[in-house]
C-alpha positions as CSV (number, residue, x, y, z in Angstrom):
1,X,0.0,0.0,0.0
2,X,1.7,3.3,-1.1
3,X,0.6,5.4,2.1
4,X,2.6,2.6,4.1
5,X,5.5,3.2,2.1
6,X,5.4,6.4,1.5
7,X,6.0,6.5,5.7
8,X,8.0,4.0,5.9
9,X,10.7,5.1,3.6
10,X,10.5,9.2,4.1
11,X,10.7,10.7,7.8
12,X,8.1,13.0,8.6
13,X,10.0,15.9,8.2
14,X,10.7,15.1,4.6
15,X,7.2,14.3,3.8
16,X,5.9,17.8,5.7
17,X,8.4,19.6,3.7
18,X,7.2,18.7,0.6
19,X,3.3,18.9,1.5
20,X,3.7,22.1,3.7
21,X,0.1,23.5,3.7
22,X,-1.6,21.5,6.0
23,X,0.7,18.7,6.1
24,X,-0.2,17.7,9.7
25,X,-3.9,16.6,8.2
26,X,-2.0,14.5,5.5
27,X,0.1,13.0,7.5
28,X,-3.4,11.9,9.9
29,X,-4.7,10.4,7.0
30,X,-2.2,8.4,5.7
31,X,-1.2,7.2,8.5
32,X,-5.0,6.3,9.1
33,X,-5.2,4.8,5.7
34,X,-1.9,2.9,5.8
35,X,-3.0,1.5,9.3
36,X,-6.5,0.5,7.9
37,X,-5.1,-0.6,4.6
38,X,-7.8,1.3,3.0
39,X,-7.9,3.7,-0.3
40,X,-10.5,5.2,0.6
41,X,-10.3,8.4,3.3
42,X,-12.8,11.8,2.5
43,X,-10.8,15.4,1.0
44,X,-13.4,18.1,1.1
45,X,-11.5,20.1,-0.6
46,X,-10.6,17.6,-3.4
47,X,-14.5,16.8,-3.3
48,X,-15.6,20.4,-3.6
49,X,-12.6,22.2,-6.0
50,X,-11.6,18.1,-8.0
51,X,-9.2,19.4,-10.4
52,X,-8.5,22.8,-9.3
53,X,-7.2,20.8,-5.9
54,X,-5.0,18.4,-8.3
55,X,-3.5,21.7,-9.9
56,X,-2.9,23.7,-6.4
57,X,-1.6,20.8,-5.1
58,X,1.2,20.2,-8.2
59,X,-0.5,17.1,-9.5
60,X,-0.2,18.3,-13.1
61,X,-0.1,14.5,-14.6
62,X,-2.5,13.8,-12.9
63,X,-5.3,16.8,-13.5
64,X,-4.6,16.4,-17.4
65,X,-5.4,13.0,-17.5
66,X,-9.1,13.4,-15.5
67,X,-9.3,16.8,-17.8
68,X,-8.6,14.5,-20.8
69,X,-11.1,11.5,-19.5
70,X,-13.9,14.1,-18.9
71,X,-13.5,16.1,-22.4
72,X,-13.5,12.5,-24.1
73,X,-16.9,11.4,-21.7
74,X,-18.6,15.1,-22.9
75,X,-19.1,13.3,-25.7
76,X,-21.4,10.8,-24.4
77,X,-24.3,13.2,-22.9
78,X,-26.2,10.8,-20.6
79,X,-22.5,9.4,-19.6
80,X,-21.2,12.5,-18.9
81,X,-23.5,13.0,-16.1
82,X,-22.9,9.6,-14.9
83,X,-19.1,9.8,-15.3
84,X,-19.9,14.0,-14.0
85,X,-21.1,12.4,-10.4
86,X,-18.6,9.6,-10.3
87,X,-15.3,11.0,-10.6
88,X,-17.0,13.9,-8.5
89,X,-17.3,11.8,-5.3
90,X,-14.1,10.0,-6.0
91,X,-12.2,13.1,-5.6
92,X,-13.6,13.4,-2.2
93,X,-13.1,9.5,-1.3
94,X,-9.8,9.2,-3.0
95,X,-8.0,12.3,-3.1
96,X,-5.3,11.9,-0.1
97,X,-4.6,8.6,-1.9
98,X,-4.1,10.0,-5.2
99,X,-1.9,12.9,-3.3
100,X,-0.4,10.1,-1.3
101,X,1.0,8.2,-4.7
102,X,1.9,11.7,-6.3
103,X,4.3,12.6,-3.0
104,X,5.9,8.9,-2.9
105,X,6.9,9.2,-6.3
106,X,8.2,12.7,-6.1
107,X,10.0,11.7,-2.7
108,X,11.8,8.7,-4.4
109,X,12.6,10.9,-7.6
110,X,14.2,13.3,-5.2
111,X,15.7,10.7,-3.2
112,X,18.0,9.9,-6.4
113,X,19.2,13.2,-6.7
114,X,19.9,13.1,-3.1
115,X,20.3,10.9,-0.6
116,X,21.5,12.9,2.2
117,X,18.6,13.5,4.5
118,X,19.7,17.5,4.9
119,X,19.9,17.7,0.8
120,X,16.7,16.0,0.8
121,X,14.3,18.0,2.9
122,X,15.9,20.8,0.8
123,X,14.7,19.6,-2.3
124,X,11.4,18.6,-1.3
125,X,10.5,22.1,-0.1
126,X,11.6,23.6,-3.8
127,X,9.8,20.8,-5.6
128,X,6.7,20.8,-3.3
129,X,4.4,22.5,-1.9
130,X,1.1,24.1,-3.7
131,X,0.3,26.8,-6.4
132,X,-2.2,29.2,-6.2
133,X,-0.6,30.5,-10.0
134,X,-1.8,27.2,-11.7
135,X,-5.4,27.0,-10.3
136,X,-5.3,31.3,-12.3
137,X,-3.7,29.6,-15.2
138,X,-6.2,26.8,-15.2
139,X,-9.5,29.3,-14.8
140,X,-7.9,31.3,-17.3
141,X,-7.3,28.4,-19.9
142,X,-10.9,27.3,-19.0
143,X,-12.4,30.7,-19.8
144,X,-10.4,30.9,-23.1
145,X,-11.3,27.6,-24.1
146,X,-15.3,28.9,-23.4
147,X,-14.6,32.4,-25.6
148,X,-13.6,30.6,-28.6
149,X,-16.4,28.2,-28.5
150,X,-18.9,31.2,-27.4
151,X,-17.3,33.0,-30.7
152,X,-17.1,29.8,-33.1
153,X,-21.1,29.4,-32.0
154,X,-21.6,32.8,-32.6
155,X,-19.8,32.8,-36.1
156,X,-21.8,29.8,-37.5
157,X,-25.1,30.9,-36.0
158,X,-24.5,34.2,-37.8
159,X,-23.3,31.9,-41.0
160,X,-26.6,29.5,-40.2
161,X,-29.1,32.8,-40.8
162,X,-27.2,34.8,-43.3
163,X,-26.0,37.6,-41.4
């Protein structure tokens, strides 16, 4: 179980320095989850902000790959609400073990840079952390995106009527 690695192989020191923001409630959970053995273990904020959380929270990778999922379910219109709901409550029940897998392997990729404990902490803190820029670059890629298809409705509606 990744949580149970992750604490077994990284002191806590390491692993608050590269959560920071509220690493304490991290830290609760996982070791809650890696005593229970269980996936499962409720984010709020992961429920409530889903991909916006993934991006504050550096998990790049892994926000592009729901983003690309969910543009590829749009397609489907009764399976997008479905899909809509599902991956909507599995934000909530598995976000701190999605952020749980996405600190372990950052913590081992830093661990092969460094394996000095000092150098280590170090690194974790630069890499780390959370991002209020990306969640403004993401809103603002997501209200570009809805301009152009506001203006290429708006250019074949025009086109549609004759105007």
């Amino acid at each position: 179980m990744i949580t149970k690695q992750l604490l077994e192989e990284f002191d806590e020191e390491t692993i608050k320095s590269f959560v920071q923001k509220n690493s304490d409630y991290y830290l609760i959970k996982w070791k809650l989850m890696a005593e229970t053995g269980s996936k499962i273990s409720w984010n709020w904020p992961a429920f409530f902000f889903g991909i916006y959380w993934m991006v504050y929270r550096k998990m790049y990778v892994y926000a592009l790959i729901i983003l690309i999922i969910g543009l590829l379910l749009s397609l489907i219109p009764l399976i997008n609400i479905i899909a809509g709901l599902v991956v909507w409550i599995g934000f909530g029940m598995f976000g701190n073990y999605v952020y749980a897998m996405h600190t372990y392997k950052k913590l081992k990729e830093l661990s092969l840079i460094s394996s000095n404990p000092e150098d280590l902490k170090k690194l974790a803190l630069q890499k780390g952390g959370t991002s209020v820029l990306a969640v403004f670059i993401l809103i603002g890629i997501f209200l570009a995106i809805e301009i152009i298809i506001l203006m290429l409705f708006a250019v074949s509606s025009n086109n549609y009527y004759g105007y």
